[in-house]
Every structure is written in C-alpha cells, then in structure tokens.
VEXLO-238697 format. One record per atom (N, C-alpha, C, CB): x, y, z; residue in three letters. Coordinates in steps of 0.02 Angstrom, whole numbers. Atoms other than C-alpha are relative to their C-alpha. Glycine has a CB too. Layout:
+--------+--------+--------+--------+
|     px |     py |     pz | residu |
+--------+--------+--------+--------+
|      X |      Y |      Z |    ala |
...
+--------+--------+--------+--------+
This chain:
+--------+--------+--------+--------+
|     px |     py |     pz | residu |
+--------+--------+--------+--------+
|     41 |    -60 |      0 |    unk |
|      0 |      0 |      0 |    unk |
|     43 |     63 |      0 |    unk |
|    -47 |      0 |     60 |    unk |
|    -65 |    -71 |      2 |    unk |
|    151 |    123 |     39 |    unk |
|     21 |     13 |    -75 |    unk |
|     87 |    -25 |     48 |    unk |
|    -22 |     10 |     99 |    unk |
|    208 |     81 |   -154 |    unk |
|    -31 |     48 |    -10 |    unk |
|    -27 |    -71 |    -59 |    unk |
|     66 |    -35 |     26 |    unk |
|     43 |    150 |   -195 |    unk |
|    -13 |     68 |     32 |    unk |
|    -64 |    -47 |     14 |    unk |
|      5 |    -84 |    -23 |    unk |
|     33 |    317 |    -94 |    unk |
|     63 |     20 |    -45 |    unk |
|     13 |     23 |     99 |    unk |
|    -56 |    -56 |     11 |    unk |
|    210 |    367 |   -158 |    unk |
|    -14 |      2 |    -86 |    unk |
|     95 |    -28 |     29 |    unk |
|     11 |      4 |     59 |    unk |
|    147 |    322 |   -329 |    unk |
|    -62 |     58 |    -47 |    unk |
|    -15 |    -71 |      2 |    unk |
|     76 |    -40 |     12 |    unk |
|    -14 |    427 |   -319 |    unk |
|     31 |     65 |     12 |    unk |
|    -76 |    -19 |     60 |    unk |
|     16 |    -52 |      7 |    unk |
|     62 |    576 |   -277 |    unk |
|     63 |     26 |    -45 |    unk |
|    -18 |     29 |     64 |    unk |
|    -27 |    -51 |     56 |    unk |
|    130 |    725 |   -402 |    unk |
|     61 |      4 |    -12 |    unk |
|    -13 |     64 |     10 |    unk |
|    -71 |      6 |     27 |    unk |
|    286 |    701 |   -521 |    unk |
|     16 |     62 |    -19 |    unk |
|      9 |    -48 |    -58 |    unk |
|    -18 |    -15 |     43 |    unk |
|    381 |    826 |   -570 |    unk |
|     30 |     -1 |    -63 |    unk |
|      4 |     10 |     14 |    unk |
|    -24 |     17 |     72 |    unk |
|    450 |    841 |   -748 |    unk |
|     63 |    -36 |      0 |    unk |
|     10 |     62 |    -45 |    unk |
|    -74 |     21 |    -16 |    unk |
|    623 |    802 |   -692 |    unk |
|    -16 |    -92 |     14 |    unk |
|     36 |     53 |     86 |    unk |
|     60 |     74 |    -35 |    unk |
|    524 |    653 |   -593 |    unk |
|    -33 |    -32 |    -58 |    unk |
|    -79 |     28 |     58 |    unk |
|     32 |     48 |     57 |    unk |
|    426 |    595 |   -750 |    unk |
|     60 |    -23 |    -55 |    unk |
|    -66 |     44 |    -44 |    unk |
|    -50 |    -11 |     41 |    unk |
|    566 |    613 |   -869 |    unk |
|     62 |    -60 |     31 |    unk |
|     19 |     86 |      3 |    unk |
|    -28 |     78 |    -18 |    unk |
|    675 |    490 |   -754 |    unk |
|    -29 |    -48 |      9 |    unk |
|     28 |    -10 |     48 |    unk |
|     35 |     83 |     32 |    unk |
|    543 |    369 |   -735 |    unk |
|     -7 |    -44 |    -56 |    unk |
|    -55 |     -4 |      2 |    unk |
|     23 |     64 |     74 |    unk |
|    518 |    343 |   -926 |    unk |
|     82 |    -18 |    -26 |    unk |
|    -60 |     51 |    -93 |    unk |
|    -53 |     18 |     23 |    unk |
|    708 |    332 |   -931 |    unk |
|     29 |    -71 |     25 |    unk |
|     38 |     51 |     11 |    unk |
|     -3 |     54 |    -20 |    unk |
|    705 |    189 |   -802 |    unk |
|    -38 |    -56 |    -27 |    unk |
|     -6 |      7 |     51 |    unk |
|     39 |     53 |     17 |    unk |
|    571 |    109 |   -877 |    unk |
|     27 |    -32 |    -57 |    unk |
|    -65 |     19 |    -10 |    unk |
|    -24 |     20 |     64 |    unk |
|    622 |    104 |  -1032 |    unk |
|     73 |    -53 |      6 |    unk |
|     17 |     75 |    -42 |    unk |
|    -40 |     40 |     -8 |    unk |
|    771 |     19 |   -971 |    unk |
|     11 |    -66 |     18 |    unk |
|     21 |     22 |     20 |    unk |
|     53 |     46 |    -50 |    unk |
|    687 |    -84 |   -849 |    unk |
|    -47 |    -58 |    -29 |    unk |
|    -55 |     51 |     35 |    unk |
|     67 |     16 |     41 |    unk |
|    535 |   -122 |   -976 |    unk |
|     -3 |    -91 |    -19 |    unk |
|      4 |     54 |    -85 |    unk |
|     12 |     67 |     34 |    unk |
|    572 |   -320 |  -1036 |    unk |
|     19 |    -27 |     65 |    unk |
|     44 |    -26 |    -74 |    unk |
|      0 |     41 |    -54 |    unk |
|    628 |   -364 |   -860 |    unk |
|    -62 |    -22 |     45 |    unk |
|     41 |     27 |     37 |    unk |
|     54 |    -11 |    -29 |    unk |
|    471 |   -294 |   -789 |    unk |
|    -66 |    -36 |    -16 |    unk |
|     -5 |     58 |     -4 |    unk |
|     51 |     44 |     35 |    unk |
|    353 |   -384 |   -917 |    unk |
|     26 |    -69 |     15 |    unk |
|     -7 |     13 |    -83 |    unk |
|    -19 |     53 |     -6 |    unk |
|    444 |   -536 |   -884 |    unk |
|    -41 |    -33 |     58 |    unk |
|     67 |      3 |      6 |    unk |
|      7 |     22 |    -89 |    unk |
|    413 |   -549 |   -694 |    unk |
|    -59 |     16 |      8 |    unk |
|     46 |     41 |     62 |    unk |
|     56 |    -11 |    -12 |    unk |
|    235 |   -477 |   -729 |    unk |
|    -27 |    -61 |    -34 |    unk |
|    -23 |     66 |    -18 |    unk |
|     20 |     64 |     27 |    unk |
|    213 |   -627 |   -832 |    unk |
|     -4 |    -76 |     27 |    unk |
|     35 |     -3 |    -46 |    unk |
|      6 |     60 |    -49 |    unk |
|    261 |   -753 |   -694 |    unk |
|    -57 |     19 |     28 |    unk |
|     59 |    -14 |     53 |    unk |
|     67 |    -46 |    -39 |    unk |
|    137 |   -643 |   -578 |    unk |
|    -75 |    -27 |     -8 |    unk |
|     -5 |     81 |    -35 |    unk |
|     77 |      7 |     20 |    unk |
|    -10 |   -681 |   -690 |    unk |
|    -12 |    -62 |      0 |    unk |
|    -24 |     27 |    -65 |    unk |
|      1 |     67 |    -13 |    unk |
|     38 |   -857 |   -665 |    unk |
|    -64 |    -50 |     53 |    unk |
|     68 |     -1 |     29 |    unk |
|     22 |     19 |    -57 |    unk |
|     -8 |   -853 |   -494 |    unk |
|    -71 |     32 |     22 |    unk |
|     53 |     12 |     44 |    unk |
|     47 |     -8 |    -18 |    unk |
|   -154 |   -820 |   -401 |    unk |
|      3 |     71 |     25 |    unk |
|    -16 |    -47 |     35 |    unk |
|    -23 |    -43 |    -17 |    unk |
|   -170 |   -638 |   -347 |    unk |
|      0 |     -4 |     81 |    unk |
|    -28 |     50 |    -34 |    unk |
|    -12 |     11 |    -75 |    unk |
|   -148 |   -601 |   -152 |    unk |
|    -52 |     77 |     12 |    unk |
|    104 |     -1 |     32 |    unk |
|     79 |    -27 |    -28 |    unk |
|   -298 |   -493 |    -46 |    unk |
|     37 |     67 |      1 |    unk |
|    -44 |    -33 |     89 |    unk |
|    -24 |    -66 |    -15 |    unk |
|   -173 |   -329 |    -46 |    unk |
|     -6 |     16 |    -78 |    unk |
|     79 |     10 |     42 |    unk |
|     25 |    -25 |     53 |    unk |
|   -144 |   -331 |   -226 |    unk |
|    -76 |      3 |    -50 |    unk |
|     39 |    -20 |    -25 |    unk |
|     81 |    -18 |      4 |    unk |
|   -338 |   -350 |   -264 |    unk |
|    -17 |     49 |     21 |    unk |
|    -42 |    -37 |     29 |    unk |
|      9 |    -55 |    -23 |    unk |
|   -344 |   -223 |   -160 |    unk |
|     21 |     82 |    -47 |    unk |
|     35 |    -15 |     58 |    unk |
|    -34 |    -45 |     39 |    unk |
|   -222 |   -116 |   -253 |    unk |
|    -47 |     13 |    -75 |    unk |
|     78 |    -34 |    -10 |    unk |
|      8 |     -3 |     55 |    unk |
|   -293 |   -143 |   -413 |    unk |
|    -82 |     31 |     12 |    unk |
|     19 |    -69 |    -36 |    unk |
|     62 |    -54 |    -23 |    unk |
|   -472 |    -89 |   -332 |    unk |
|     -3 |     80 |    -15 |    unk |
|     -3 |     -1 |     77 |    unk |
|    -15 |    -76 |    -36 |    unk |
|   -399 |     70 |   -277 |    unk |
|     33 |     45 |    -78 |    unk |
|     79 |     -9 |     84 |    unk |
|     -3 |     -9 |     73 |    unk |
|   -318 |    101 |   -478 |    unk |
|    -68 |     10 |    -33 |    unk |
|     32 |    -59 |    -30 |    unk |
|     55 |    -21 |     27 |    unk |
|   -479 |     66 |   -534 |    unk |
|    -50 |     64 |     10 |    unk |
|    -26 |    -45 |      8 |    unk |
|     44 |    -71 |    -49 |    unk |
|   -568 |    188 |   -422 |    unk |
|     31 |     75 |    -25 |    unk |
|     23 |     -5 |    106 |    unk |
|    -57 |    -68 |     13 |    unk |
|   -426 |    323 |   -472 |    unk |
|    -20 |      2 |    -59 |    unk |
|     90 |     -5 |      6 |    unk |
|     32 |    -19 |     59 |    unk |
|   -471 |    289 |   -645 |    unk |
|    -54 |     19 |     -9 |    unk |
|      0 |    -32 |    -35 |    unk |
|     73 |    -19 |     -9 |    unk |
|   -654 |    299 |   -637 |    unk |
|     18 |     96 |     13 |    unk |
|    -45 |    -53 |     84 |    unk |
|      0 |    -50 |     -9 |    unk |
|   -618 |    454 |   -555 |    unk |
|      8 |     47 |    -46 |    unk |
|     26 |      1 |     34 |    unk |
|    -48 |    -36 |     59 |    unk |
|   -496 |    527 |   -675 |    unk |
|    -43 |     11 |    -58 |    unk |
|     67 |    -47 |    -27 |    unk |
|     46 |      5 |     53 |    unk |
|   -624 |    489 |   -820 |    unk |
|    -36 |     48 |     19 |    unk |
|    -36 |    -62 |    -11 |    unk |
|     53 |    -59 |    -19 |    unk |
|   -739 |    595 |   -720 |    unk |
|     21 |     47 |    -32 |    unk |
|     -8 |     23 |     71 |    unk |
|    -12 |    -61 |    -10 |    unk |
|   -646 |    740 |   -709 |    unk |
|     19 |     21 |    -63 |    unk |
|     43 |     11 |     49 |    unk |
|    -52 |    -13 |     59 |    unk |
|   -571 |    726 |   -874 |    unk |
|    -72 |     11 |    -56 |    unk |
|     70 |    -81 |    -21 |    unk |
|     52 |    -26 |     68 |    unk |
|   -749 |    724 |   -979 |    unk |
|     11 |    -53 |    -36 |    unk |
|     19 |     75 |    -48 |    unk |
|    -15 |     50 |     47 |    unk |
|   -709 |    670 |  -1139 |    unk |
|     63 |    -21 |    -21 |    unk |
|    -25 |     14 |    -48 |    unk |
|    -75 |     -8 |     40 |    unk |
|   -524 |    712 |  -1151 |    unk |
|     19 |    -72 |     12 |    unk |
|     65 |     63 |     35 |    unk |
|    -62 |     63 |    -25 |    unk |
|   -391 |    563 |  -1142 |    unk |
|     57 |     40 |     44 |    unk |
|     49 |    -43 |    -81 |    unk |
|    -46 |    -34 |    -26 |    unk |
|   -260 |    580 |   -995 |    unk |
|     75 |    -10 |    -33 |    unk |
|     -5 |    -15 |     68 |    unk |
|    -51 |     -7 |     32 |    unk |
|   -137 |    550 |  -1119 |    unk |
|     -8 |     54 |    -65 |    unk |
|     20 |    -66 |    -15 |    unk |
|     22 |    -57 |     47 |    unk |
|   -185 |    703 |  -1221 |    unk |
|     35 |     58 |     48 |    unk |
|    -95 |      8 |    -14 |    unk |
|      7 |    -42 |    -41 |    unk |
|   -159 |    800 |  -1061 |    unk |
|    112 |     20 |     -2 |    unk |
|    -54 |    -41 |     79 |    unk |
|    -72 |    -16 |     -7 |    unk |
|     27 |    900 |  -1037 |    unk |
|      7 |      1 |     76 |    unk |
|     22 |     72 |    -35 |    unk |
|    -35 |      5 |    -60 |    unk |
|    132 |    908 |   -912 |    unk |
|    -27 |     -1 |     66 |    unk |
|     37 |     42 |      1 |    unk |
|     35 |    -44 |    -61 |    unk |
|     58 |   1016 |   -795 |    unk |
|    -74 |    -15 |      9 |    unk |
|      6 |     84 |    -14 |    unk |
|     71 |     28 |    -25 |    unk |
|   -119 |    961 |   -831 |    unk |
|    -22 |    -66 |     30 |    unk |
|    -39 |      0 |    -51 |    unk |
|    -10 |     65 |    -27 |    unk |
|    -65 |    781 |   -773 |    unk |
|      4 |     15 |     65 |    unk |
|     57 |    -40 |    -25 |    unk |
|    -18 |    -28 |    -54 |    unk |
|      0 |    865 |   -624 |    unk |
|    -67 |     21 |     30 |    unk |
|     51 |     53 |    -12 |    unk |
|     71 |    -22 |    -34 |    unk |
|   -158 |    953 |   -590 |    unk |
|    -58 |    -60 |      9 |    unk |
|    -35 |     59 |    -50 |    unk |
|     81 |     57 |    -21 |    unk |
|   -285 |    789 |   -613 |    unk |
|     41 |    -36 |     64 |    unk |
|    -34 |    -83 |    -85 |    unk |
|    -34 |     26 |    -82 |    unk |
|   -154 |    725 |   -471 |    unk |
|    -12 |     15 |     70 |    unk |
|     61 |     16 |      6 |    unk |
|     17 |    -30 |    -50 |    unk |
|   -172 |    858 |   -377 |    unk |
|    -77 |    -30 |     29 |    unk |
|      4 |     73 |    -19 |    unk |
|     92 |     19 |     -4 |    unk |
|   -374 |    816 |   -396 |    unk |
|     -5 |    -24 |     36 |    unk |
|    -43 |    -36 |    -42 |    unk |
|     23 |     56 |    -41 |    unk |
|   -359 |    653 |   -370 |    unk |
|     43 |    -18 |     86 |    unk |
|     11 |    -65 |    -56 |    unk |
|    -40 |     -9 |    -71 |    unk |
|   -243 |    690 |   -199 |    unk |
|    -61 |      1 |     47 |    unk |
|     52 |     77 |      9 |    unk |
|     24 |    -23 |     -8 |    unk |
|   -387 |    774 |   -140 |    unk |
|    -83 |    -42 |     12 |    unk |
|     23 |     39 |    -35 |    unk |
|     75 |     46 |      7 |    unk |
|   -534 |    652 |   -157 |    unk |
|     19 |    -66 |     20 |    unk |
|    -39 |     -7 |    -82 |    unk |
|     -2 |     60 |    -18 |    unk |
|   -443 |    504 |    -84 |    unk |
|    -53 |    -43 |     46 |    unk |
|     54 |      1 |     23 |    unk |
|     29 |     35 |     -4 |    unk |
|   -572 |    479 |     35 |    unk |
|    -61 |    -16 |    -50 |    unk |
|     -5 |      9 |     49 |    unk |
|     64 |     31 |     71 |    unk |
|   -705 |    453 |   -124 |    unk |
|     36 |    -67 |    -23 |    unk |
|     -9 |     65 |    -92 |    unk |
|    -41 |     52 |     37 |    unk |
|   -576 |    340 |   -197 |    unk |
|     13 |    -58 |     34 |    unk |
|     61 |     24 |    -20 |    unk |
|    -49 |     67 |    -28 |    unk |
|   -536 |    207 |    -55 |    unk |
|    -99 |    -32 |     -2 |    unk |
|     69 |     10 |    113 |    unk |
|     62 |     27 |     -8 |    unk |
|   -743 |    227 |    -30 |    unk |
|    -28 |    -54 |    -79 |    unk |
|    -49 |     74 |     16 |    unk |
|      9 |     11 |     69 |    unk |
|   -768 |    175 |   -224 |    unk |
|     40 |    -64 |     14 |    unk |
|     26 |     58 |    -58 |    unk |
|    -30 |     46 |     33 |    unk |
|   -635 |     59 |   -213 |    unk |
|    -20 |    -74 |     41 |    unk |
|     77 |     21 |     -5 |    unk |
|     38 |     52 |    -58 |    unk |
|   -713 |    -54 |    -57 |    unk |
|    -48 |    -12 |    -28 |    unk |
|    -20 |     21 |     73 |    unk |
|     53 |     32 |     51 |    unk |
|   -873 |    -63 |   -184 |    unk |
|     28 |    -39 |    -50 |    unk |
|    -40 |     49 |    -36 |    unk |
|    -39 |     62 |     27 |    unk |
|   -757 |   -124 |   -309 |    unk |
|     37 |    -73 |     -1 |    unk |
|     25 |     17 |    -10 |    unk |
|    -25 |     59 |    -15 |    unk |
|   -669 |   -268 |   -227 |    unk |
|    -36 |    -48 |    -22 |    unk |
|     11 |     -9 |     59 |    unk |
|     12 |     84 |     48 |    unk |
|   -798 |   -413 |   -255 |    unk |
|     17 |    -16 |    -61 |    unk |
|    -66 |    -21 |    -13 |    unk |
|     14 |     14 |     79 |    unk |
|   -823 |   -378 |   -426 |    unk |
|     85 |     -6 |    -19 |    unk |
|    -51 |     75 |    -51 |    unk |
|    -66 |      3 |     14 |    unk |
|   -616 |   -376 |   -426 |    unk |
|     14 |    -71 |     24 |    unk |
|     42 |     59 |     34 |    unk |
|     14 |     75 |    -33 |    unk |
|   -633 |   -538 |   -325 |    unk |
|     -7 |    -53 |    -48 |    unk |
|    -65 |     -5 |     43 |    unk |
|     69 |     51 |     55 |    unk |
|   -762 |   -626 |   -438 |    unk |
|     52 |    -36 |    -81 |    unk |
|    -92 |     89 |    -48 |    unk |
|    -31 |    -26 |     78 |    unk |
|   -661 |   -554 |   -604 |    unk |
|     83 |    -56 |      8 |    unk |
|     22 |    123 |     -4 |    unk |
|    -53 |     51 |    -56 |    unk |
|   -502 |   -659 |   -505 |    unk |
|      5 |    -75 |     -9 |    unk |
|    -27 |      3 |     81 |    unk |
|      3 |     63 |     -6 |    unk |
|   -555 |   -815 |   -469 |    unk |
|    -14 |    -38 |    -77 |    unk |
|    -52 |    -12 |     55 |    unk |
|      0 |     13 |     69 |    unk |
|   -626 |   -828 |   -658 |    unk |
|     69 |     23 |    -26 |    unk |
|    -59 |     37 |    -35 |    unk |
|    -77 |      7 |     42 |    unk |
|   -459 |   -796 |   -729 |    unk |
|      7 |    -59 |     18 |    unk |
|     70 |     48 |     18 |    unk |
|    -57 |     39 |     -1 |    unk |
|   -378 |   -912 |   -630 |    unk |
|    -58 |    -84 |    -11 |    unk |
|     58 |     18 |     89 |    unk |
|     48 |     73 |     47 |    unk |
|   -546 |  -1048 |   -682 |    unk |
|     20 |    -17 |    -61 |    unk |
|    -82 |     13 |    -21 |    unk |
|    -26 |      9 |     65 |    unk |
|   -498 |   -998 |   -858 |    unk |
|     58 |    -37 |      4 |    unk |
|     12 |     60 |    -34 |    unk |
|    -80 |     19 |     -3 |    unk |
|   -311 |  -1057 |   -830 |    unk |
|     12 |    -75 |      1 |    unk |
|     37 |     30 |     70 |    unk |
|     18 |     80 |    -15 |    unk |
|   -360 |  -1221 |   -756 |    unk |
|    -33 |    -33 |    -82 |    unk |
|    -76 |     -5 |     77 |    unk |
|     50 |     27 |     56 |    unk |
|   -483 |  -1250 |   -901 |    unk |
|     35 |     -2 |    -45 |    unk |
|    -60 |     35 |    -21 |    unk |
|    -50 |      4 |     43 |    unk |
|   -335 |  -1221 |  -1019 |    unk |
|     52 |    -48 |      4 |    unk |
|     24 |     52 |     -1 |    unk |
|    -68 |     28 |     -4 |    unk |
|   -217 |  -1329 |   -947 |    unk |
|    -19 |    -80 |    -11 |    unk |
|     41 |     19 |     77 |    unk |
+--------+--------+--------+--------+
C-alpha cells in the first residue's frame, strides 16, 4: 500500500522524465516478472491495489470528460493528481465497492487457466 501512496502523488518533470528513462530500461525485465505474476493467483493486498487504480481511474475519467489523460501536458497531469490527492477519501470509498467484482473477475481468470491446462 506504501508503493501505492508514493505512486499517487505529483511528479515533477524532472520526476517523470526519469521514470520513462528507467522504464524504458527496466521495460522487458518488468514484463517478464509480470508474466510469472499472472501465473499465480493474486494475493488480498494486490486485489486491493488494483481496486484502488480502478477507483482512481473511474475518477480521472470523471474529471477529465471526454479528453484522454494522455492528451493531457505536463502540468495538466500534475493538476488531475493534484485532484485526485484530494478526493482520496471518495476513492478508497469506491474502491471497497469495487473489490468483489475484482474478486469474482479473479477467481474466473484463474478458472480460465485451469480450463486451459
């Protein structure tokens, strides 16, 4: 959950600009090890996590209308951050409605997997 607060709040440019330099570096290790990941079964924090994403998105969509937040610059990324800083308690409330259906969505994957093998 700590991951996830330092993740949620506001990059600067300097700050975004080295992330996509790590990633990019990072990028085939990271898909790798996300690919064992999906192997396994998820665990009740990251369900959680992925709740609490969803909820942030939902949100984000709100606020955003029709735009895309990849349309958005620098500073207007910065600002839906700020937003969504600001409305966390909406977002953990949203995201505690979300869990079953993140649950549910879960256990069917990992039915599908079985049924494949």
């Amino acid at each position: 959950m700590d991951n996830l607060e330092k993740q949620v709040e506001a990059m600067s440019l300097a700050q975004r600009n080295k992330r996509a330099r790590m990633m990019k570096a990072k990028g085939k290790m990271i898909a790798k090890k996300r690919a064992i990941a999906m192997k396994k079964k998820a665990s009740p924090e990251k369900m959680k996590q992925r709740s609490m994403k969803q909820a942030r998105d939902m949100l984000a969509k709100k606020i955003l209308k029709d735009r895309s937040k990849s349309d958005l610059s620098q500073k207007g990324k910065e600002s839906l951050e700020d937003k969504l800083n600001k409305k966390k308690a909406l977002i953990k409330k949203i995201a505690k409605k979300l869990l079953p259906k993140i649950k549910k969505a879960e256990t069917e994957r990992m039915a599908k997997k079985k049924g494949k093998e």
